[in-house]
Structure formats: structure tokens, C-alpha cells
C-alpha positions as CSV (number, residue, x, y, z in Angstrom):
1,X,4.3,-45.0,32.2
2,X,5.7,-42.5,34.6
3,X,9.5,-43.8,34.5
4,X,11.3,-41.3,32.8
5,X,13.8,-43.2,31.6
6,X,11.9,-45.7,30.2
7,X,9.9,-43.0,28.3
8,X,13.1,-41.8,27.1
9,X,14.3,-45.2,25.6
10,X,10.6,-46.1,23.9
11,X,11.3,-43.1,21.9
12,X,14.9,-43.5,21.5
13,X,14.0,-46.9,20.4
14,X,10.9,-45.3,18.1
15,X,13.3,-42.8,16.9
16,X,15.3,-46.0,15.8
17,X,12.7,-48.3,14.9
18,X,11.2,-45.2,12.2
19,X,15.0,-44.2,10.5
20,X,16.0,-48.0,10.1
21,X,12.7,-48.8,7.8
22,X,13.0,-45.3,6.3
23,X,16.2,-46.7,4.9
24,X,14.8,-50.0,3.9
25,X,12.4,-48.2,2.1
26,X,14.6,-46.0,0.3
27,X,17.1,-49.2,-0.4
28,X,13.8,-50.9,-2.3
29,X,14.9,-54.1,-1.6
30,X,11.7,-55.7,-3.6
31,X,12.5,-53.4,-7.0
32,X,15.6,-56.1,-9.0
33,X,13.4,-58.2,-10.4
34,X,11.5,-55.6,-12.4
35,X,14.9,-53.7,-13.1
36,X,16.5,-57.2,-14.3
37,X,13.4,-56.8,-17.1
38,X,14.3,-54.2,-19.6
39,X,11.1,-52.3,-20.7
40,X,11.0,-52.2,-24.1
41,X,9.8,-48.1,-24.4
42,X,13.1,-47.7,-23.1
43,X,15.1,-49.8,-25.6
44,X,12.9,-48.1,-28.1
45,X,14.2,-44.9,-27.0
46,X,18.3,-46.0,-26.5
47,X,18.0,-46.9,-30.4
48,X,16.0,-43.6,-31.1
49,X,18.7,-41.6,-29.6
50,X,21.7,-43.7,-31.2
51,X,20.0,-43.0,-34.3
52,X,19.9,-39.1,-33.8
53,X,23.7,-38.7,-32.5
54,X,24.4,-40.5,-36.1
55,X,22.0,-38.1,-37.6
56,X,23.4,-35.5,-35.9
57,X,27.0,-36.5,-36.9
58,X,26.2,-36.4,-40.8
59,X,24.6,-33.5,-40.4
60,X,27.7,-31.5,-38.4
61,X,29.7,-33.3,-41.4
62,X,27.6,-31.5,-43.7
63,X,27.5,-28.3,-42.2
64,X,31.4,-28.1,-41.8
65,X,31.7,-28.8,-45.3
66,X,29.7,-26.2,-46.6
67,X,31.2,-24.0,-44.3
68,X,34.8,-24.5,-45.4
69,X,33.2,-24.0,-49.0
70,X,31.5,-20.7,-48.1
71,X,35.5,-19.6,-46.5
72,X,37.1,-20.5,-49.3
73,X,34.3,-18.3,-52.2
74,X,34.2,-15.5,-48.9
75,X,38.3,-15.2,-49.4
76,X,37.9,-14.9,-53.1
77,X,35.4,-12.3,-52.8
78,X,37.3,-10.7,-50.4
79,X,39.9,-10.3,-52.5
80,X,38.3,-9.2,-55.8
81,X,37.0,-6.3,-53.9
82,X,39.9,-5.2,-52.3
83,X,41.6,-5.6,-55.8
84,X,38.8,-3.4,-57.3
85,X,39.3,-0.9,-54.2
86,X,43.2,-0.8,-55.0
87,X,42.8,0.1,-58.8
88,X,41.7,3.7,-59.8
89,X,38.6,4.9,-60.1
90,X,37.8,5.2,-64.0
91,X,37.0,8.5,-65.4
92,X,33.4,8.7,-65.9
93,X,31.9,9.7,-69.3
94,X,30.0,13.3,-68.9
95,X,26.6,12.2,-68.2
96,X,23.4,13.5,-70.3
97,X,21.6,16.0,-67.9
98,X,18.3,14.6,-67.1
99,X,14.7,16.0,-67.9
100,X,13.4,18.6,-66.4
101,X,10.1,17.9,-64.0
102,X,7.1,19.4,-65.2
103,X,4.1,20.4,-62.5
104,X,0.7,20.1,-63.6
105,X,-1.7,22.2,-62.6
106,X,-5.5,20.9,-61.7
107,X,-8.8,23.1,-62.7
108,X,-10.1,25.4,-60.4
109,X,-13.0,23.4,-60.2
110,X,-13.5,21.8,-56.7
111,X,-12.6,18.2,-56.3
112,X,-15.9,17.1,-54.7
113,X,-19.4,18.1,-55.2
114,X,-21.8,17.8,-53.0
115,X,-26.2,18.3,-53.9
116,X,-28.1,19.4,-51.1
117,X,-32.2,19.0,-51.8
């Protein structure tokens, strides 16, 4: 093969030939009939995940009731204390003064002893 030219079209033409079946085997034109069967793994996983979004659902139900319950007893609190905070201090009653702290002294002695032989 010294023609040029015809060089040039065999690889035009092997160019060609290689993209058109790389994009037959990207379309997978032999893959419906095993999408047309649902595998059951998968069904088995559609109804585990309906079940947690339900789940889920009461739960976020729960949750936002016993967070409009805690608002409601935080309010409350709230204002008891800034009720308290608004009233005087009362007068406290002379307190008794409290005992005195005694030291205690240890013997001279030495607190280990040690025998030599």
C-alpha cells in the first residue's frame, strides 16, 4: 500500500468503523430484556426505603412535638426567672459565724523508719 490516499481513507474508514461500534456498545442494545425483569433485591430495597421515609416522617412528627413542648415550659421558665430577677432581693437573716479551723500538729517522730542490719 503505497497510495497515500488510499491509506488515508482505510484509516478514515477505521477511524469510522471503531467510533460507530463504540456507540453500539455504549447504546447496549442486547440489555432490555434483563431490565424488563425486575430483580427482586431491588424491590426489596424500594419497600425498605418507603418504609424509612414513613419512619422518618413519625419520627420528625415526634420530634416537632416535643419541641413545641420544650418552647412552651422554656417561655415559662423564662419568665419565672425574670419575675424573680424583677422582685427585690430579700433581706437576709444575720448568719451564725462559722467554726473556727483547728491545725493539728503530728509528733516529731519521723514518718518512716527504716532497719539497716
Amino acid at each position: 500500500m503505497t497510495d497515500h490516499v488510499a491509506r488515508l481513507y482505510a484509516t478514515a474508514l477505521a477511524i469510522v468503523v471503531f467510533f460507530l461500534s463504540w456507540a453500539g456498545v455504549a447504546a447496549h442494545p442486547w440489555g432490555h430484556e434483563t431490565e424488563a425483569k425486575a430483580d427482586p433485591r431491588i424491590a426489596q430495597l424500594d419497600r425498605r426505603a418507603e418504609k424509612l421515609r414513613q419512619r422518618q416522617a413519625r419520627v420528625q412528627r415526634r420530634l416537632d412535638r416535643r419541641f413545641a413542648a420544650y418552647r412552651v415550659a422554656l417561655a415559662r421558665r423564662q419568665k419565672e426567672i425574670a419575675a424573680l430577677q424583677a422582685s427585690p432581693a430579700p433581706v437576709a437573716a444575720p448568719s451564725v459565724s462559722a467554726p473556727s479551723v483547728s491545725v493539728a500538729t503530728t509528733p516529731a517522730a519521723p514518718v518512716t523508719q527504716t532497719r539497716s542490719s
